[in-house]
GUSE-773025 format. One line per field, with one value per residue: x negated, y negated, z negated of N, C-alpha, C in turn; residue number from 1. Coordinates in nm, 2 decimals. Atoms other than C-alpha are relative to their C-alpha. Layout:
<pts>
n.xx = c(X ...)
n.yy = c(Y ...)
n.zz = c(Z ...)
ca.xx = c(X ...)
ca.yy = c(Y ...)
ca.zz = c(Z ...)
c.xx = c(X ...)
c.yy = c(Y ...)
c.zz = c(Z ...)
resi = c(NUM ...)
</pts>
This chain:
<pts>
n.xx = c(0.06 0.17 0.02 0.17 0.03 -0.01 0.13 0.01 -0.10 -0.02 0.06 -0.05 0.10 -0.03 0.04 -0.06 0.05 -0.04 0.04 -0.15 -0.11 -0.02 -0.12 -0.08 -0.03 -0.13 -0.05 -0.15 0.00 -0.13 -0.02 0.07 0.19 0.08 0.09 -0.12 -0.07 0.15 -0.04 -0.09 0.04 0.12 -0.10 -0.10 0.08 0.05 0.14 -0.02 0.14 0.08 0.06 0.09 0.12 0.00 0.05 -0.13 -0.10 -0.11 0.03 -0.03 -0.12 -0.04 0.02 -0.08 -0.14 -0.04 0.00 0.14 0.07 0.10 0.14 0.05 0.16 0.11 0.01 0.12 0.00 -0.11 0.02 0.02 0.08 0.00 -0.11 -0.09 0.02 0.00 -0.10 -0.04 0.06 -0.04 -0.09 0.05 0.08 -0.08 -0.05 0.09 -0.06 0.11 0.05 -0.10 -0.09 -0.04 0.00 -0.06 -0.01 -0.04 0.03 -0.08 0.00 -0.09 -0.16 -0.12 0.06 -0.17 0.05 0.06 0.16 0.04 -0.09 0.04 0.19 0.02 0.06 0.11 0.11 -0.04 0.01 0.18 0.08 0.07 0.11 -0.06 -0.11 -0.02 -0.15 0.06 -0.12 0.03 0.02 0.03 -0.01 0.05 0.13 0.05 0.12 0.06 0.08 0.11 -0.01 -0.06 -0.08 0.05 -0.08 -0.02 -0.11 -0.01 0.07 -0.04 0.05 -0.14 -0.13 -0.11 -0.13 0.03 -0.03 0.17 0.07 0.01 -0.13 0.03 -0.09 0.03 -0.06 -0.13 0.00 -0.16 0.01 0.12 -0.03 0.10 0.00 0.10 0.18 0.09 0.01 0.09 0.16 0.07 -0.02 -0.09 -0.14 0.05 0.12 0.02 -0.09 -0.07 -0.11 -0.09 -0.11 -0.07 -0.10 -0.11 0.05 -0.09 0.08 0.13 0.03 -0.02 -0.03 0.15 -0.04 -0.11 -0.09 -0.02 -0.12 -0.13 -0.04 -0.05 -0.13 -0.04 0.03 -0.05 -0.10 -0.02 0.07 -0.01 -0.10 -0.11 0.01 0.00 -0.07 -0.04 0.10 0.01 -0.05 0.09 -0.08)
n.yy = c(0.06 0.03 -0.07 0.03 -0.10 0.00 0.01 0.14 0.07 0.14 0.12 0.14 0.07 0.12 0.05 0.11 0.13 0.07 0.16 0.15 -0.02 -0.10 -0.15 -0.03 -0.12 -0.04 0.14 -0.04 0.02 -0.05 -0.08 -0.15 0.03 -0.03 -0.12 -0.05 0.03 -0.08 -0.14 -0.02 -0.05 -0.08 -0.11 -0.03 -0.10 -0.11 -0.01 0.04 0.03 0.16 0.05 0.11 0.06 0.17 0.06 0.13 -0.09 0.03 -0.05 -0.11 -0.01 0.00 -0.16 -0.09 0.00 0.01 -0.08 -0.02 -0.03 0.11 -0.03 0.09 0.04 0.06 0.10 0.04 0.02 0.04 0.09 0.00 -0.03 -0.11 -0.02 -0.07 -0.14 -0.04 0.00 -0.13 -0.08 -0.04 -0.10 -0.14 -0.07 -0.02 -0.11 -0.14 -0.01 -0.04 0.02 -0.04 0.09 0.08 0.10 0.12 0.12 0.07 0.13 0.07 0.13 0.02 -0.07 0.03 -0.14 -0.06 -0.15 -0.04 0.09 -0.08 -0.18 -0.04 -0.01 -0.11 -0.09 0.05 -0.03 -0.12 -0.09 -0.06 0.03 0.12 -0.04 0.08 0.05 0.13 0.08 0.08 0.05 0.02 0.19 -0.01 0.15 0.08 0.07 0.07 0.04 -0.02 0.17 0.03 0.14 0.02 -0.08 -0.09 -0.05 -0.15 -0.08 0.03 0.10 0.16 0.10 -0.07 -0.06 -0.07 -0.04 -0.11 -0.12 -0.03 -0.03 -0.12 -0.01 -0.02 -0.06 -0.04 -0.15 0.11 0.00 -0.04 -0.12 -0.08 -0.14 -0.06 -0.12 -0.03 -0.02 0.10 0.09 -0.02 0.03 0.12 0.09 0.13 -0.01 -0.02 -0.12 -0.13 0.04 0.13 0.01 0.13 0.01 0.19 0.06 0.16 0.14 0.09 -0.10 0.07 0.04 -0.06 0.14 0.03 0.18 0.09 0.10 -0.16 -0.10 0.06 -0.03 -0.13 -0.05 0.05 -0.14 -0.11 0.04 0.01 -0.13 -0.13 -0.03 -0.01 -0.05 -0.20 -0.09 -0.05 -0.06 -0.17 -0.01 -0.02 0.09)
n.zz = c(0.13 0.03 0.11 0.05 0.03 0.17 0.07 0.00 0.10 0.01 0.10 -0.02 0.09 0.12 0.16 0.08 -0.08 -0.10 0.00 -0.09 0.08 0.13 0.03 -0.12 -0.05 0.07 -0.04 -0.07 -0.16 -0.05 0.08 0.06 -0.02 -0.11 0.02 -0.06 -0.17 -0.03 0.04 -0.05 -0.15 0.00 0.01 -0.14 -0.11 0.02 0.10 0.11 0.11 -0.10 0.11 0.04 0.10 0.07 0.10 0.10 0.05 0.00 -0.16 -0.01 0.08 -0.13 -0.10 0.04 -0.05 -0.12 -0.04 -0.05 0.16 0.03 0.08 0.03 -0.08 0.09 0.02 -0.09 -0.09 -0.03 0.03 -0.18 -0.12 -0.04 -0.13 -0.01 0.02 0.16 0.07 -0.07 0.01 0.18 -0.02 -0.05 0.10 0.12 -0.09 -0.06 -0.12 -0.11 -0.10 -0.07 0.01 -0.14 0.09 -0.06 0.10 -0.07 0.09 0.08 -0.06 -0.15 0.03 -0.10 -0.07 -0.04 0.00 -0.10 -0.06 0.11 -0.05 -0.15 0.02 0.12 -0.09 -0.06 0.05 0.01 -0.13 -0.02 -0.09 0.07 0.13 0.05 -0.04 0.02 -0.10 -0.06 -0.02 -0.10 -0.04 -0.12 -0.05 0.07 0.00 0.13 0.00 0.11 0.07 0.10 -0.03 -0.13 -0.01 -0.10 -0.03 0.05 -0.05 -0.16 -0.02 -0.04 -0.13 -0.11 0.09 -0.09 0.12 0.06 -0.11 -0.06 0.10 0.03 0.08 0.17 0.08 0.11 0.11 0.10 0.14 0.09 0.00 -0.05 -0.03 -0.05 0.09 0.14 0.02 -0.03 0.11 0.14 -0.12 -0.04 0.07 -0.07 -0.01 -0.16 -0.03 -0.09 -0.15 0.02 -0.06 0.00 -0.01 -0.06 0.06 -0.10 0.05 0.10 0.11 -0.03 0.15 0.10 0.09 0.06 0.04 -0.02 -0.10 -0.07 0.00 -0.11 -0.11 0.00 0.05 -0.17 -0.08 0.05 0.03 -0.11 -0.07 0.09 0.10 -0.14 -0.09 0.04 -0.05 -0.15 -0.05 0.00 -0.08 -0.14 -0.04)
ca.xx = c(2.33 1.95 1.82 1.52 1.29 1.29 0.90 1.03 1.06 1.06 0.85 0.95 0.70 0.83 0.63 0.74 0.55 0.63 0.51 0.76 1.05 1.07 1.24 1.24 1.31 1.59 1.77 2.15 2.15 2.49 2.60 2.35 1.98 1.79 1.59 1.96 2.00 1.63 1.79 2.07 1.98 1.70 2.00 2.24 1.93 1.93 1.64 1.74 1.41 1.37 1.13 1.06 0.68 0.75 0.57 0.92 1.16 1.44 1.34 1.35 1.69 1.81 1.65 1.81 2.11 2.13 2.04 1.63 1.37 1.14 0.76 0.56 0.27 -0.02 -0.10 -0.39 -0.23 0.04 -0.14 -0.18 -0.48 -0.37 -0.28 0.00 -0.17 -0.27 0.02 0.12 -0.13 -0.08 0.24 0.15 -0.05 0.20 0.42 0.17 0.30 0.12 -0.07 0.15 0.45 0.59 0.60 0.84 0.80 1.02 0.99 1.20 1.17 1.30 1.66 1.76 1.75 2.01 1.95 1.87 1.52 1.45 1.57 1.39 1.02 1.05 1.07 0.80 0.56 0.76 0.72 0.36 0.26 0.16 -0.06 0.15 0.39 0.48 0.83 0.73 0.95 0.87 0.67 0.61 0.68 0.54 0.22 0.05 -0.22 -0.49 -0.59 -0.89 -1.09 -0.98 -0.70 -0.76 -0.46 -0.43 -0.17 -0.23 -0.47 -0.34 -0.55 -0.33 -0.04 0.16 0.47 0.60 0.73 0.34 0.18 0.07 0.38 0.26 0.45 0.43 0.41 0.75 0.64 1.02 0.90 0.60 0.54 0.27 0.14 0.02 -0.32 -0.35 -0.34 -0.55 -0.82 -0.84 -0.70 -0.46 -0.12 -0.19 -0.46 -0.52 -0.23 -0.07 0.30 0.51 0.86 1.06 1.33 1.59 1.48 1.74 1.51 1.20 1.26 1.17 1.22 0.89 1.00 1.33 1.45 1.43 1.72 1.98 1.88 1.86 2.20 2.32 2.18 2.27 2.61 2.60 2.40 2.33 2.66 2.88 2.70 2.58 2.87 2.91 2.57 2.60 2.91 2.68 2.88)
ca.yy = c(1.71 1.66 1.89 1.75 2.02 2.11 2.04 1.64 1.41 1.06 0.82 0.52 0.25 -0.01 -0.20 -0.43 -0.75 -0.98 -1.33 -1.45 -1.32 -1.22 -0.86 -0.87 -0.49 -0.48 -0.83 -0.80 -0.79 -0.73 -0.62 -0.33 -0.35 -0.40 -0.07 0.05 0.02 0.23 0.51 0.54 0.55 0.80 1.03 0.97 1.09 1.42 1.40 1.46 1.48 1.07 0.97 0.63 0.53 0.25 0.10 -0.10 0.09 -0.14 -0.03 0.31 0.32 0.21 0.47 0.69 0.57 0.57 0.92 0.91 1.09 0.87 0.90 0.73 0.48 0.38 0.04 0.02 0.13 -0.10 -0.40 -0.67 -0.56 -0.22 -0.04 0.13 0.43 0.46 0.44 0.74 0.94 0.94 1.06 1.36 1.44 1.44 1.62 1.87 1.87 2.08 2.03 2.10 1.86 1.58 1.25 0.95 0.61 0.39 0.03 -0.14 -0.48 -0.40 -0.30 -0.36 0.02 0.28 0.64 0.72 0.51 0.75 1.10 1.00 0.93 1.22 1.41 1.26 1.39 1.73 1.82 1.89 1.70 1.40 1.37 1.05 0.78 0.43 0.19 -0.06 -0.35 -0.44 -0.84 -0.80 -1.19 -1.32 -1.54 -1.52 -1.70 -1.72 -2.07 -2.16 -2.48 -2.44 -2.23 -1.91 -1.75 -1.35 -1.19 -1.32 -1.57 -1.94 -2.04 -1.76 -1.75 -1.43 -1.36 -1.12 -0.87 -0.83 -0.82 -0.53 -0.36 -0.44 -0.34 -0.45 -0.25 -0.41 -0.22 -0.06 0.31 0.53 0.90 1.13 1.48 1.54 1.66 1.40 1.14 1.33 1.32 1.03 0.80 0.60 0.66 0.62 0.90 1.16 1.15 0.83 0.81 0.49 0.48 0.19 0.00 -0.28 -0.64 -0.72 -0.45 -0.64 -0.91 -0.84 -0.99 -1.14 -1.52 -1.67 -1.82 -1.42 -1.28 -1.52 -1.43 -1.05 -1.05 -1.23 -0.93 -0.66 -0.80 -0.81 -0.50 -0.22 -0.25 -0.22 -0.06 0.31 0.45 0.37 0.49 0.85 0.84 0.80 0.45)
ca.zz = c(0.08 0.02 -0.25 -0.46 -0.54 -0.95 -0.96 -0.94 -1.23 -1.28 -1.48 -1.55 -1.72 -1.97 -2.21 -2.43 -2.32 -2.10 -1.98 -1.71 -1.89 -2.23 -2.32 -1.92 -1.92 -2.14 -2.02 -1.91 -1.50 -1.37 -1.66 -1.79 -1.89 -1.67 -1.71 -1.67 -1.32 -1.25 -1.47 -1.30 -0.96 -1.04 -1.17 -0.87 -0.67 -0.81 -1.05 -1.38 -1.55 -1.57 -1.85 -1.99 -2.11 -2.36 -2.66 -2.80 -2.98 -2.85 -2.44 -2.59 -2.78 -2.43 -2.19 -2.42 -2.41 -2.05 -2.01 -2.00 -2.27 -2.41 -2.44 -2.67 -2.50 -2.72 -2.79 -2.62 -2.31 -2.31 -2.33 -2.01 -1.89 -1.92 -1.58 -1.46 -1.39 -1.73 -1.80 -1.59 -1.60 -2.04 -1.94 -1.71 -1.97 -2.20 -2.01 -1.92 -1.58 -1.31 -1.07 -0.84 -0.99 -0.80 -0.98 -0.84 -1.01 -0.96 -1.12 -1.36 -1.17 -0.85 -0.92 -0.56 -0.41 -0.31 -0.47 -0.15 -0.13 -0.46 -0.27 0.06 -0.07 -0.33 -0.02 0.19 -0.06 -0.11 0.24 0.23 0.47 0.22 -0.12 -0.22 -0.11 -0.13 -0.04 0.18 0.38 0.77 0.81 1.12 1.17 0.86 0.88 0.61 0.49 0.22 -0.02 -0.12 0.04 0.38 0.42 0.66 0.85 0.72 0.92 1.29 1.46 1.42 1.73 1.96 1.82 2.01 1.94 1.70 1.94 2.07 1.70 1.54 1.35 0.93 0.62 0.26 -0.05 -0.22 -0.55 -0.57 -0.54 -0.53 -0.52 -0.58 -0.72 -1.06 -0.97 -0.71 -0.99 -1.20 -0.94 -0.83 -1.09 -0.87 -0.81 -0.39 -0.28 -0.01 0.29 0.23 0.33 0.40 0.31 0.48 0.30 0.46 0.41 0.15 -0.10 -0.07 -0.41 -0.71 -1.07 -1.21 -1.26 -1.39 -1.06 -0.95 -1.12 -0.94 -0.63 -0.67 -0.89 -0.51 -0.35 -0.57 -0.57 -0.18 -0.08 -0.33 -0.54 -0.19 0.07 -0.11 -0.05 0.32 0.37 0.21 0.43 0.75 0.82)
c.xx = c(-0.14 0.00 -0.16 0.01 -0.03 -0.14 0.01 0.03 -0.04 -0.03 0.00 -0.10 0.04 -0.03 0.04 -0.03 0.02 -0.04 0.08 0.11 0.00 0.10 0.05 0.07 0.15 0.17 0.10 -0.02 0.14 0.07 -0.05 -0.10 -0.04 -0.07 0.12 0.02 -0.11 0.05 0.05 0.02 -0.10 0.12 0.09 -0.09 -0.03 -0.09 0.04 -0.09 -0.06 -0.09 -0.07 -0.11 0.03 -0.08 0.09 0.07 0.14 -0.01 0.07 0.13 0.11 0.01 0.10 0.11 0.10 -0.03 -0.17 -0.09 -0.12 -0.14 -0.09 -0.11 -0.08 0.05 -0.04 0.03 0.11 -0.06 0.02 -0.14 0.00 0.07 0.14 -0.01 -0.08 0.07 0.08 -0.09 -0.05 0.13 0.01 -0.01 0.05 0.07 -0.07 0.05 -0.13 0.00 0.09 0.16 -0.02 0.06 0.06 0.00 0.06 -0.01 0.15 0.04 0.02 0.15 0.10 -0.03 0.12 -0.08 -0.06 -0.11 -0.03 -0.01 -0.13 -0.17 -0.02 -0.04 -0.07 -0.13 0.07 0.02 -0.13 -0.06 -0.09 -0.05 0.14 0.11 0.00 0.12 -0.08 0.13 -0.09 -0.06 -0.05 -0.06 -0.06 -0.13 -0.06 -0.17 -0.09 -0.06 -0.06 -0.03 0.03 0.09 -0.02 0.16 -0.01 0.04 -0.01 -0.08 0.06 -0.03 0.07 0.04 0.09 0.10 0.03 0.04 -0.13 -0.10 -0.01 0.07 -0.15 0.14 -0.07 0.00 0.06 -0.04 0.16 0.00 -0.12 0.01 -0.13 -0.01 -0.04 -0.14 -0.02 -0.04 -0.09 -0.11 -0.02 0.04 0.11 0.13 0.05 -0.12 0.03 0.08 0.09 0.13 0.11 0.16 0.12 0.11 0.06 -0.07 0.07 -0.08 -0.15 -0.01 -0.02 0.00 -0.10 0.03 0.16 0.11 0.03 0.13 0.06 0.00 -0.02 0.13 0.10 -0.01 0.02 0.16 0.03 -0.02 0.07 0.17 0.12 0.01 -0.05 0.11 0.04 -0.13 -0.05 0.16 -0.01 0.07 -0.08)
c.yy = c(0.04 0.02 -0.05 0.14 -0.03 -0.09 -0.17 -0.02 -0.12 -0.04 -0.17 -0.09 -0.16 -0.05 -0.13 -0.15 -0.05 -0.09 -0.06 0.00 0.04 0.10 0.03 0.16 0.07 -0.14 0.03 -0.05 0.11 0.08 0.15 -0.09 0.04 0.14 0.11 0.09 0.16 0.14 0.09 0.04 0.08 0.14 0.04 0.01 0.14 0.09 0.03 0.02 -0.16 0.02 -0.15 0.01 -0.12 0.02 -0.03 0.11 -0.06 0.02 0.13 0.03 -0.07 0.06 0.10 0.01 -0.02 0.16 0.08 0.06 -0.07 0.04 -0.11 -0.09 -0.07 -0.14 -0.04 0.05 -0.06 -0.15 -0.06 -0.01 0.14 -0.01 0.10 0.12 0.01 0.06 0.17 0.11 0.04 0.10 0.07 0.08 0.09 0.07 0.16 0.04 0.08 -0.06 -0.08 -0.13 -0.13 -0.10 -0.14 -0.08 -0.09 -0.14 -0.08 -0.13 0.01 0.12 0.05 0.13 0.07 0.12 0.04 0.01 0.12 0.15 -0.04 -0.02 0.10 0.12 0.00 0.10 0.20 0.06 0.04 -0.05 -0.15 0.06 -0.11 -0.11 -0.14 -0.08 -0.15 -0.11 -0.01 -0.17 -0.02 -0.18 -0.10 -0.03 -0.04 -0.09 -0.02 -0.13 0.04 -0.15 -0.02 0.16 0.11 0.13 0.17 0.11 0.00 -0.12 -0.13 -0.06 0.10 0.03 0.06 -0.02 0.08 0.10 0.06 0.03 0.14 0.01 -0.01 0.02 -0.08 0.06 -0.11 0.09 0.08 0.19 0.09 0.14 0.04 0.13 -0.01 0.03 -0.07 -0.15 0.06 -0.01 -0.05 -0.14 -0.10 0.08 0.07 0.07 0.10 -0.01 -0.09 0.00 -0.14 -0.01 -0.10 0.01 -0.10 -0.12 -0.02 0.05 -0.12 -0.15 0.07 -0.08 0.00 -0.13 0.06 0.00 0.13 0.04 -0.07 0.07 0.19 0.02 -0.01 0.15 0.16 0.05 0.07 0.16 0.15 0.04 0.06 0.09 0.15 0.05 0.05 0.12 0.14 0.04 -0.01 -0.14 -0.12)
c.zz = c(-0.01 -0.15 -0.05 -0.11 -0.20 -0.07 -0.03 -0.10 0.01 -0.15 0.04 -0.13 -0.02 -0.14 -0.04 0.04 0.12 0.03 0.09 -0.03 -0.11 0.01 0.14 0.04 -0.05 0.01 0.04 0.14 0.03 -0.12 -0.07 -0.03 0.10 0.06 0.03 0.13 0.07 -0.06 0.08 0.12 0.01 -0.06 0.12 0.11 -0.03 -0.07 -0.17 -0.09 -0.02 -0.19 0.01 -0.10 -0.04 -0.10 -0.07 0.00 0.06 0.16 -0.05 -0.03 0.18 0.11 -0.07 0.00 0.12 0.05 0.01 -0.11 0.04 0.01 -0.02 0.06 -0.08 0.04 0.13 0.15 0.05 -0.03 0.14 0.06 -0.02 0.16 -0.03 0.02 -0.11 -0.09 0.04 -0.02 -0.20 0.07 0.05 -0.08 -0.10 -0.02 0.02 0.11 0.08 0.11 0.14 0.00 0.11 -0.05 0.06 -0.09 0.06 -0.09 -0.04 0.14 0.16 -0.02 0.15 0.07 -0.01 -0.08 0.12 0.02 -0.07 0.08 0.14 0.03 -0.10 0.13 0.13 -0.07 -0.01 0.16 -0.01 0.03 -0.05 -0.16 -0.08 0.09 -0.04 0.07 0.07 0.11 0.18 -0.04 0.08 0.07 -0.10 -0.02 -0.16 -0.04 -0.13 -0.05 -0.04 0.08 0.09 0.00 0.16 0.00 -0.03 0.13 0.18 -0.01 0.03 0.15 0.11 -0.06 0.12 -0.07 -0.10 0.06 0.04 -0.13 -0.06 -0.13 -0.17 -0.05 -0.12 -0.12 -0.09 -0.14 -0.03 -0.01 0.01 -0.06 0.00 -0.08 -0.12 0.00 0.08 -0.07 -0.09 0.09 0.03 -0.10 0.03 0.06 0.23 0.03 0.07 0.15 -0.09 0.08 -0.04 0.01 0.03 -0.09 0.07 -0.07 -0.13 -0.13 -0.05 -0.13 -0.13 -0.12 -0.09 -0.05 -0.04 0.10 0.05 -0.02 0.07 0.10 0.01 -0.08 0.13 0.06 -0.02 0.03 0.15 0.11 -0.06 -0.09 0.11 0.12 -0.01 0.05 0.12 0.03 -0.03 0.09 0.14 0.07 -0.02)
resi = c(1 2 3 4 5 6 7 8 9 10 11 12 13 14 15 16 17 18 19 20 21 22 23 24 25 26 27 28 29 30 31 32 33 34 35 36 37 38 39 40 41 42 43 44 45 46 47 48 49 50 51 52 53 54 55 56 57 58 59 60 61 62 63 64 65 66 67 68 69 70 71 72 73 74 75 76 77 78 79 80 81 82 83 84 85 86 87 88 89 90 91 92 93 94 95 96 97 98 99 100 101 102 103 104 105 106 107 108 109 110 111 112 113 114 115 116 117 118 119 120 121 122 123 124 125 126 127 128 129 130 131 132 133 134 135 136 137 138 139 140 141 142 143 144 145 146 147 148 149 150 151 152 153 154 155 156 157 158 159 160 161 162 163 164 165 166 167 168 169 170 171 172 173 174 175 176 177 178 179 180 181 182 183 184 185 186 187 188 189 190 191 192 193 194 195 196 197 198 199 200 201 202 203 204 205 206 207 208 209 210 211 212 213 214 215 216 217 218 219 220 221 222 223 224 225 226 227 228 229 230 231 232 233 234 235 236 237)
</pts>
């Protein structure tokens, strides 16, 4: 059994506003709130310090009823051009967390994750050998490209197009986990800073719910993956 160290706790960032979904944080997905699911798997990793930053009294009255203590987030940094590390780094504060602490955030809006993901970049950063952390998926194969008036290929050169077996391995940051110290957030302001560590995830992790047409297909995935396959996989199966 994999022991997360005490100095860990978990912040979790939920403000009230929305624009692609209304009340998206508190929205029934598989039967819970949404914000639910994030609690929950942040407890069945071993953490039981989780804290939600909200603004809305009806987020908080939810964390709390799932197990999470609340702290309040100004206005003004809950607005949408506030950031996320604003948002975190209030709550450090608030905390009065040292230095030293060991701060996993995991996001509302990607529900699709095993405790595990939580447990296995908590201790990426708690080995030493990193400042911070981030979950990331493999796209090895995906071409991407960038619009404006002529469209310009990103990811690999259109005019030789190798395989993807021959391309240089990429990753992107899916947003469903990040990790870092308390004083490296206070130092540099940003969440990612100093030895950067990449935590892989399975493809099926890799949506998240920002639109509408989203939840369907992660309730599909939740349904199919996360709800079914945890238990083989702390059984080594």
């Amino acid at each position: 059994m994999v022991t997360i160290p005490d100095t860990v706790v978990a912040i979790i960032l939920a403000r009230g506003g929305s624009k692609g979904i209304p009340r998206k944080n508190v929205m029934e997905f598989r039967g819970r709130p949404l914000i639910a699911w994030t609690i929950l798997q942040v407890l069945e990793a071993g953490i039981p310090d989780v804290y939600v930053s909200t603004d809305d009294s009806a987020i908080a009255d939810v964390a709390m009823e799932y197990g999470a203590t609340v702290i309040a987030r100004p206005a003004e940094l809950a607005g949408d051009a506030s950031t996320g590390d604003e948002g975190i780094l209030h709550a450090i504060n608030q905390l009065g967390l040292a230095d030293d602490a060991i701060v996993v955030m995991p996001q509302v809006t990607s529900p699709l994750r095993w405790a595990a993901h939580i447990t296995g970049i908590s201790q990426l950063v708690a080995s030493g050998d990193f400042d911070s952390a981030f979950t990331a998926n493999r796209v090895d194969d995906i071409c991407v490209w960038s619009l404006g008036e002529s469209p310009r290929s990103v990811t690999y050169d259109f005019e030789s197009r190798a395989m993807r077996q021959v391309r240089p391995p990429m990753v992107v940051e899916n947003g469903s986990v990040y990790c870092t110290r308390a004083g490296a957030i206070r130092q540099s302001g940003n969440r990612l800073s100093g030895r950067i560590a990449v935590s892989l995830m399975p493809k099926w992790t890799m949506p998240e719910i920002d639109d509408p047409e989203d939840v369907q297909l992660c309730e599909v995935l939740m349904a199919a993956y996360a709800d079914t396959l945890q238990v083989d996989e702390r059984q080594g199966t």
